[in-house]
BATOR-22483 format. One record per residue (C-alpha): residue number from 1; z, x, y. Coordinates in nm, 4 decimals. Each point is the difference from the previous one (the first is absolute). Layout:
   i        z        x        y
 NUM        Z        X        Y
...
//
This chain:
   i        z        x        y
   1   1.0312  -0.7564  -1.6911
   2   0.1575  -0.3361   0.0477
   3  -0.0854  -0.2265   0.2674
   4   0.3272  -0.0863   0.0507
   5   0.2194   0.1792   0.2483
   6   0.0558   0.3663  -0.1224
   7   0.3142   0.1749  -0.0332
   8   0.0571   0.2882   0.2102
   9   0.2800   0.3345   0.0172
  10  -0.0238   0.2638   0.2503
  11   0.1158   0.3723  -0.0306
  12   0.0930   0.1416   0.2738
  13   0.2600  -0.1442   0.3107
  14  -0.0801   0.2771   0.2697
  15  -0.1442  -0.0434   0.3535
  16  -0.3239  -0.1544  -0.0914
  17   0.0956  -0.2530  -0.2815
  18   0.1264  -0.2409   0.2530
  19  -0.3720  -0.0415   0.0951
  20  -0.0812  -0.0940  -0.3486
  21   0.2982  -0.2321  -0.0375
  22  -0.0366  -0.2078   0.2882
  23  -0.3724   0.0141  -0.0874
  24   0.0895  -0.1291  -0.3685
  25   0.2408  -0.2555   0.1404
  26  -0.2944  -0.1916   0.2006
  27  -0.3177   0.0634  -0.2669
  28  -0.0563  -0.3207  -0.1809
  29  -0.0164   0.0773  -0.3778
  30   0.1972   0.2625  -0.0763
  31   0.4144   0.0798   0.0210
  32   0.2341   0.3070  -0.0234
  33   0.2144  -0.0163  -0.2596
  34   0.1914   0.3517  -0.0079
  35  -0.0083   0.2954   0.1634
  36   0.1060   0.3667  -0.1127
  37   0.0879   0.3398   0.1900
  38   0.1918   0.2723  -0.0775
  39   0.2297  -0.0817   0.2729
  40   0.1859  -0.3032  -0.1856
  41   0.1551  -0.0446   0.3186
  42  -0.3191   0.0319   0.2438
  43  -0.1372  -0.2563  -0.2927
  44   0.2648  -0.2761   0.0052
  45   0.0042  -0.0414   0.4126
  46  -0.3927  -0.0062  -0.0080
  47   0.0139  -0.2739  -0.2816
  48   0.2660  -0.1922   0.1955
  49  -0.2287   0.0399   0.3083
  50  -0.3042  -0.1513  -0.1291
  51   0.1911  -0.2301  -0.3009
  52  -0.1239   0.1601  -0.3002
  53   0.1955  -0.0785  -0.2835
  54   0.0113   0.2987  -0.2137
  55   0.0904   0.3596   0.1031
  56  -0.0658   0.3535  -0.2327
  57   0.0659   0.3585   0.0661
  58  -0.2789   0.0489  -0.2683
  59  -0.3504  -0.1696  -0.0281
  60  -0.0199   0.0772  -0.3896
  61   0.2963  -0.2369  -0.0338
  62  -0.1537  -0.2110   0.2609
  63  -0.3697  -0.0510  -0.1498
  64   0.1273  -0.0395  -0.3492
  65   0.2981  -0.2572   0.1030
  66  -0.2131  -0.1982   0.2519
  67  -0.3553   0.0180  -0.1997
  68  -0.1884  -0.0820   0.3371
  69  -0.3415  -0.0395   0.0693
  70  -0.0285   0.3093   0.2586
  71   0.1981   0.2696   0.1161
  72  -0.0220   0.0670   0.3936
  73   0.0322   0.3441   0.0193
  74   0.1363   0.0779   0.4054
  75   0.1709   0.3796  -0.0614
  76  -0.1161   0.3539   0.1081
  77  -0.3053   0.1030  -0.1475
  78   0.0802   0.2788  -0.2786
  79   0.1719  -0.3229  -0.1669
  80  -0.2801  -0.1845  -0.0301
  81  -0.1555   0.1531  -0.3170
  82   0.2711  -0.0531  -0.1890
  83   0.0805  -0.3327   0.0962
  84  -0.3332  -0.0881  -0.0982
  85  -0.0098   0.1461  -0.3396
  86   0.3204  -0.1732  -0.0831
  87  -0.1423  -0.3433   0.1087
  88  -0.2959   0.0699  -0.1778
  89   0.1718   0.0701  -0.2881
  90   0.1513  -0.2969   0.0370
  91  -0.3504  -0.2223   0.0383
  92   0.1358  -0.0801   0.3779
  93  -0.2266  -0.0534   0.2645
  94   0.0446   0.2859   0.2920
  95  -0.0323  -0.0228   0.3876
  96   0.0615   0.3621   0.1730
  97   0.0600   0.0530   0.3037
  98  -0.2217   0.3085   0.2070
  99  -0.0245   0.2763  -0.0252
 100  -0.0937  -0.0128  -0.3511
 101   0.1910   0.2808  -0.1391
 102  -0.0511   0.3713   0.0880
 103  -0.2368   0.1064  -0.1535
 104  -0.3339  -0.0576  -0.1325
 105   0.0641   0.0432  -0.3353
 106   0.2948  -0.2008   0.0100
 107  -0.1632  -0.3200   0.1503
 108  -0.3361   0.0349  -0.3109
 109   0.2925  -0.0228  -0.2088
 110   0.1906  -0.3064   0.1322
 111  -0.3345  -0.1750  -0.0019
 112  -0.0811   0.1328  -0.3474
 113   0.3116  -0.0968  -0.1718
 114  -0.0092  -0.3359   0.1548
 115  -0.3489  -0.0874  -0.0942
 116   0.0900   0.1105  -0.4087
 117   0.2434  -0.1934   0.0257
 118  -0.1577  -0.3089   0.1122
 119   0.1519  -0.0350   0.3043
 120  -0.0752  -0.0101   0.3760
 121   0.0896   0.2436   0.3135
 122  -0.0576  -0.1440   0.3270
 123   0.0851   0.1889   0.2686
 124   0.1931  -0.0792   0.3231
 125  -0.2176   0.0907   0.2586
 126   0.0845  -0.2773   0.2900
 127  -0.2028   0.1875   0.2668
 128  -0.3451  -0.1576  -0.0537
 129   0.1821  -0.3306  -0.0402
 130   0.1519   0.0182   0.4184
 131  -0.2013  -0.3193   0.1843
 132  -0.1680   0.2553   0.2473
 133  -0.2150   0.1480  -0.3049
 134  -0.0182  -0.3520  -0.1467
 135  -0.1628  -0.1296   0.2719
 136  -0.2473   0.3426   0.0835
 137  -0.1445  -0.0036  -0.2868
 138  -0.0591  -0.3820  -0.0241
 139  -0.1396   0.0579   0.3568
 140  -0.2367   0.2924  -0.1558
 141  -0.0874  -0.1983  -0.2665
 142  -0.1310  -0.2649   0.2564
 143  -0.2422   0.2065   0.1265
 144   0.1285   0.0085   0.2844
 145   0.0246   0.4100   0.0967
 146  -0.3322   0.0456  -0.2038
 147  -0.0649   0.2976  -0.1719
 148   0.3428   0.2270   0.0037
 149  -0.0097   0.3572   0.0548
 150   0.3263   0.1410   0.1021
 151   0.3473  -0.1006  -0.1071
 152   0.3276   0.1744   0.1826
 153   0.3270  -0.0264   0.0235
 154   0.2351   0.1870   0.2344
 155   0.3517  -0.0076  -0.0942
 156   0.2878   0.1158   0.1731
 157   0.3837  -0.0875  -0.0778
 158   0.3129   0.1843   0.1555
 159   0.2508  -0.0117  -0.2807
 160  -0.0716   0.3960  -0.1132
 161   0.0966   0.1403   0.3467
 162   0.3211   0.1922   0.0141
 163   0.2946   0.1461  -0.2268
 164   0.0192  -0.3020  -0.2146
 165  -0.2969  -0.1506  -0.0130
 166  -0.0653  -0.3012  -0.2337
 167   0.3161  -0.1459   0.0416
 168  -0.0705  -0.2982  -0.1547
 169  -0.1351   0.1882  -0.3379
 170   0.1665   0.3822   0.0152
 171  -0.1339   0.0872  -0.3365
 172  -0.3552   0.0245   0.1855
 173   0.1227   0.2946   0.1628
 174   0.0025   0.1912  -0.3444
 175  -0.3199  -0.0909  -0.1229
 176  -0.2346   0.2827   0.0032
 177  -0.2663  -0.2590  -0.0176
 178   0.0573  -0.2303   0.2677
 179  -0.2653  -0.2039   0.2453
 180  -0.2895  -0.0582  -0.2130
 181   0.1816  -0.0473  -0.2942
 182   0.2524  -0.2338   0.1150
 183  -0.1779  -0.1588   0.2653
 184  -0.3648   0.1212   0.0485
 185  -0.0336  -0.1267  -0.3450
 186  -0.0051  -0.3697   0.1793
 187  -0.2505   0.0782   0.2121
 188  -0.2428   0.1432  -0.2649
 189   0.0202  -0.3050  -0.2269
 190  -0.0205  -0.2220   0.2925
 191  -0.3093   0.1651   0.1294
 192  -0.1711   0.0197  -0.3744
 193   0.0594  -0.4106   0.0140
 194  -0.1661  -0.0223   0.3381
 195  -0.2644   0.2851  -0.0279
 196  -0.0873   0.0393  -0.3391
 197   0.0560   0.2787  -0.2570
 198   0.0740   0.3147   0.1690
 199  -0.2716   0.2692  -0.1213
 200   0.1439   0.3375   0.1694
 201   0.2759   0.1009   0.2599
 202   0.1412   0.3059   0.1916
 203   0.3571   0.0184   0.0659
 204   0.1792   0.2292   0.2350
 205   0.3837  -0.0160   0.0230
 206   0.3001   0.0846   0.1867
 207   0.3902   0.0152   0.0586
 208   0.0991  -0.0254   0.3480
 209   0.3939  -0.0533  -0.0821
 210   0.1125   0.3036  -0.1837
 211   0.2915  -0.1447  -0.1417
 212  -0.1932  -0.2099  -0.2339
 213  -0.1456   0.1760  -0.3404
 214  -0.3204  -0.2144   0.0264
 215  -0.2652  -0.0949   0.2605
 216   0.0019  -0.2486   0.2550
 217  -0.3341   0.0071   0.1303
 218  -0.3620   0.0156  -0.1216
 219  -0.3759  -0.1071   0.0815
 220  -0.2073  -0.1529  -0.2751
 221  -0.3677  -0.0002   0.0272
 222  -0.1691  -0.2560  -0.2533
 223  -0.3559  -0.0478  -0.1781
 224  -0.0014  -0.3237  -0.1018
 225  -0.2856  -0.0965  -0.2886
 226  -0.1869  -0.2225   0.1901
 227  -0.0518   0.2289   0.2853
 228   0.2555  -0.0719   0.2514
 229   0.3048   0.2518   0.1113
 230   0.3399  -0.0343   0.0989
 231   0.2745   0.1853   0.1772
 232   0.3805   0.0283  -0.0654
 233   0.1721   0.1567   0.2977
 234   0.3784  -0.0269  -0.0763
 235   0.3231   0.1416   0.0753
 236   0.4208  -0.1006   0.0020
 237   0.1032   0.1962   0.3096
 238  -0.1765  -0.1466   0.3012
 239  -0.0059  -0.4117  -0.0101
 240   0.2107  -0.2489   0.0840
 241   0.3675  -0.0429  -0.1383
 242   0.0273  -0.2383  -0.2001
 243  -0.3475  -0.0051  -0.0690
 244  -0.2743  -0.2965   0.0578
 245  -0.0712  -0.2475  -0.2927
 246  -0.3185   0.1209  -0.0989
 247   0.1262   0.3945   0.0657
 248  -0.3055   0.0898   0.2034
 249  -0.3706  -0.1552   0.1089
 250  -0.2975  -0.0300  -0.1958
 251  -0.3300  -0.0876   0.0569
 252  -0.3342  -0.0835  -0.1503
 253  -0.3585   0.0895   0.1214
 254  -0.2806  -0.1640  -0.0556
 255  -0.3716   0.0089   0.1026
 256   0.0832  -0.3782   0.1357
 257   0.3553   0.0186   0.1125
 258   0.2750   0.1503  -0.0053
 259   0.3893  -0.0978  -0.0954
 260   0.3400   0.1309   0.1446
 261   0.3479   0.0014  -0.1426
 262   0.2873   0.0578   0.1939
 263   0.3843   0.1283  -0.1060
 264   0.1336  -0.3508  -0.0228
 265  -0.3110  -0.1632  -0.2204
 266  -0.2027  -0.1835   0.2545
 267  -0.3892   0.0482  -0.0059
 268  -0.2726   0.0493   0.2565
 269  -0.3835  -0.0714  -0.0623
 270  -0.2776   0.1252   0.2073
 271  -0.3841  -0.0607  -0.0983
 272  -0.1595   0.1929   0.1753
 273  -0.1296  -0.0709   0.3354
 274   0.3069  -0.2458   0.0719
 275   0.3203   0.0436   0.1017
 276   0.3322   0.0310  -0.2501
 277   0.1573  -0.3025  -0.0781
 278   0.3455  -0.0536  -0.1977
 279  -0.1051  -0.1087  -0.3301
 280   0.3062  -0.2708  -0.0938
 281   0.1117  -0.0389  -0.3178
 282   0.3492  -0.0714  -0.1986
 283   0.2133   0.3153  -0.0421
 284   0.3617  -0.0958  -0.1866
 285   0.2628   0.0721   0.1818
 286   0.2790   0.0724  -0.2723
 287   0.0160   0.2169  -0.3058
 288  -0.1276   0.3501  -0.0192
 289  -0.3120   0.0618   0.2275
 290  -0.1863  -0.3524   0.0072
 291   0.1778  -0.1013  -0.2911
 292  -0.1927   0.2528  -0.1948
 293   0.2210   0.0356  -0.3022
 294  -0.0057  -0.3964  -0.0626
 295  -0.3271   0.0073  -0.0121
 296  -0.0413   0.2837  -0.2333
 297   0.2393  -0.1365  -0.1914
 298  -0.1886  -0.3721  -0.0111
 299  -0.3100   0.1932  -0.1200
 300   0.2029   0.1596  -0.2493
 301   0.1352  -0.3405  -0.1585
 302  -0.3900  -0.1684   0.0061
 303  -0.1397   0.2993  -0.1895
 304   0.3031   0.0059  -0.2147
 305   0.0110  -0.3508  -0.0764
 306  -0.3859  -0.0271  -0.0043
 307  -0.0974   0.2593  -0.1799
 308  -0.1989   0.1278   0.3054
 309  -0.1060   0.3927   0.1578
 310   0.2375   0.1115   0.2177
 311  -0.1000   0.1804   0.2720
 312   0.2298   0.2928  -0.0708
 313  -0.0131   0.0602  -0.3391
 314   0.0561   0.2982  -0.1104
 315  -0.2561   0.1438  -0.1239
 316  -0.1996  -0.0921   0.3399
 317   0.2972   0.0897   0.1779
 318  -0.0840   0.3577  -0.1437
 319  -0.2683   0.0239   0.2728
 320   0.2394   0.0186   0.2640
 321   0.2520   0.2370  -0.2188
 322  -0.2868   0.2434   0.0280
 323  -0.0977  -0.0265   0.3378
 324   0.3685   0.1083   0.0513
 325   0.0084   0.2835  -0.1972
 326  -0.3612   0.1076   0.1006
 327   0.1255   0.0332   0.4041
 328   0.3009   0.2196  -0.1178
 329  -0.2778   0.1991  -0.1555
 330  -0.2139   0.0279   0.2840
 331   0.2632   0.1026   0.2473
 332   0.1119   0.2229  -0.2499
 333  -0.3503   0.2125  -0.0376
 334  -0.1721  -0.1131   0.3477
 335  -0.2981  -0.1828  -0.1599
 336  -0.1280  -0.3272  -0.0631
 337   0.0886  -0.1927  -0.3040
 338  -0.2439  -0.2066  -0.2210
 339   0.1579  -0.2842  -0.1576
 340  -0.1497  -0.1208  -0.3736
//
């Protein structure tokens, strides 16, 4: 791909595409030039929002008009598929936003029609890019916690209490299939990127609000390949409204030290046999959590333009896909779940 600056259209103008605008509008190398939705209406005031020039009600009309370098795909996820095929029909570049698509099958085919065609799919997973992770697992790489052996994660948001929960995305409320793969998903990826390549897990799930189809709360017990394991304690109904930054606290154990996360980002180190101390660092104060989404979308334009592995390729980002799938299996028949 050139290395000049690359040519951009987005489909999709709901909730979360503002993220990805504003994102676009402040990564150096790339531009939006059009956006479609089939809301012509919902389309126009988002392109007047974030001054794109070019507005569609279809994306056929939009990738073979515009000729771009990528499509930014930002709409539910049973669209995703076929947006992808039709790009990569097209010999256009894809970025798709999580959750993949809905199934399994579904996703081995997005990634399989992109690579005959000779194009890439990078995947929008902005979770492992927030500062807080950044910065734990430059600290881990340091040395500094030693060997880790346990990874957790306790997350608790109150937007799923009451008779109308998720006001700020309804259509959650349908989804028979609703915490891990909508937002559990994050976590997974995030902890394969700090841990390692996740070699088994258990899942058990529940819904605590019954007017929601799906669940809104689950524990996730992880193997991790090189030995460690990790913990995913989450549910919608009993945290803060609105919720922290960073949805939760994490931490990292070590056989040196250990490293605390709190709700709003900032980190804690304690080797061991010393007290706690605040462990300082930059966190961005604008965008979407840290700024995450610029800099996922800065990584995007240097592999892009470089020719360069991105870290959520498709067919890597297949890893996490399956660890998804694999916990609705285990909570399904009550038994652990080895992952290939």
């Amino acid at each position: 791909m050139s290395l000049g600056e690359l040519k951009g259209v987005m489909a999709g103008a709901g909730f979360f595409a503002r993220f990805h605008a504003d994102a676009w509008n402040r990564t150096a190398g790339a531009r939006i030039a059009a956006v479609a939705d089939l809301d012509l209406a919902r389309a126009r005031a988002f392109a007047a929002e974030w001054a794109i020039p070019a507005v569609y009600a279809d994306a056929s009309a939009m990738l073979a008009r515009e000729k771009p370098d990528f499509l930014d795909i930002v709409t539910g996820p049973a669209a995703h598929r076929p947006l992808t095929e039709l790009a990569a029909s097209e010999k256009v570049t894809v970025i798709s936003q999580k959750p993949m698509a809905p199934t399994m099958e579904d996703c081995l085919a997005m990634t399989e029609a992109c690579e005959r065609a000779g194009v890439r799919l990078l995947i929008h997973e902005n979770w492992r890019w927030q500062p807080w992770y950044r910065e734990s697992k430059r600290i881990d790489l340091s040395g500094a916690l030693g060997r880790v052996f346990h990874l957790a994660f306790r997350m608790r948001t109150g937007d799923g209490r009451g008779a109308e929960p998720y006001p700020v995305q309804p259509y959650f409320r349908g989804m028979r299939r609703l915490l891990i793969y909508e937002t559990l998903v994050h976590f997974l990826d995030t902890f394969r990127f700090l841990g390692g390549e996740i070699r088994s897990l258990y899942c058990q799930a529940a819904r605590v609000n019954p007017v929601i189809a799906g669940e809104d709360c689950a524990l996730i017990q992880l193997n991790f390949a090189g030995g460690a394991h990790g913990l995913i304690d989450a549910n919608r109904i009993s945290g803060p409204l609105p919720a922290e930054p960073a949805f939760g606290a994490f931490r990292m154990e070590g056989d040196s030290a250990m490293l605390r996360m709190t709700g709003d980002g900032r980190l804690f180190l304690t080797p061991y046999g010393e007290p706690e101390r605040e462990h300082v660092y930059d966190i961005p104060q604008c965008g979407y959590k840290g700024d995450s989404i610029v800099a996922l979308h800065t990584h995007f334009v240097d592999c892009l333009r470089n020719n360069r592995l991105c870290e959520s390729e498709a067919r890597e980002y297949l890893a996490t896909v399956r660890a998804v799938f694999a916990a609705y299996e285990s909570a399904e028949t009550n038994r652990p779940i080895r992952l290939s």
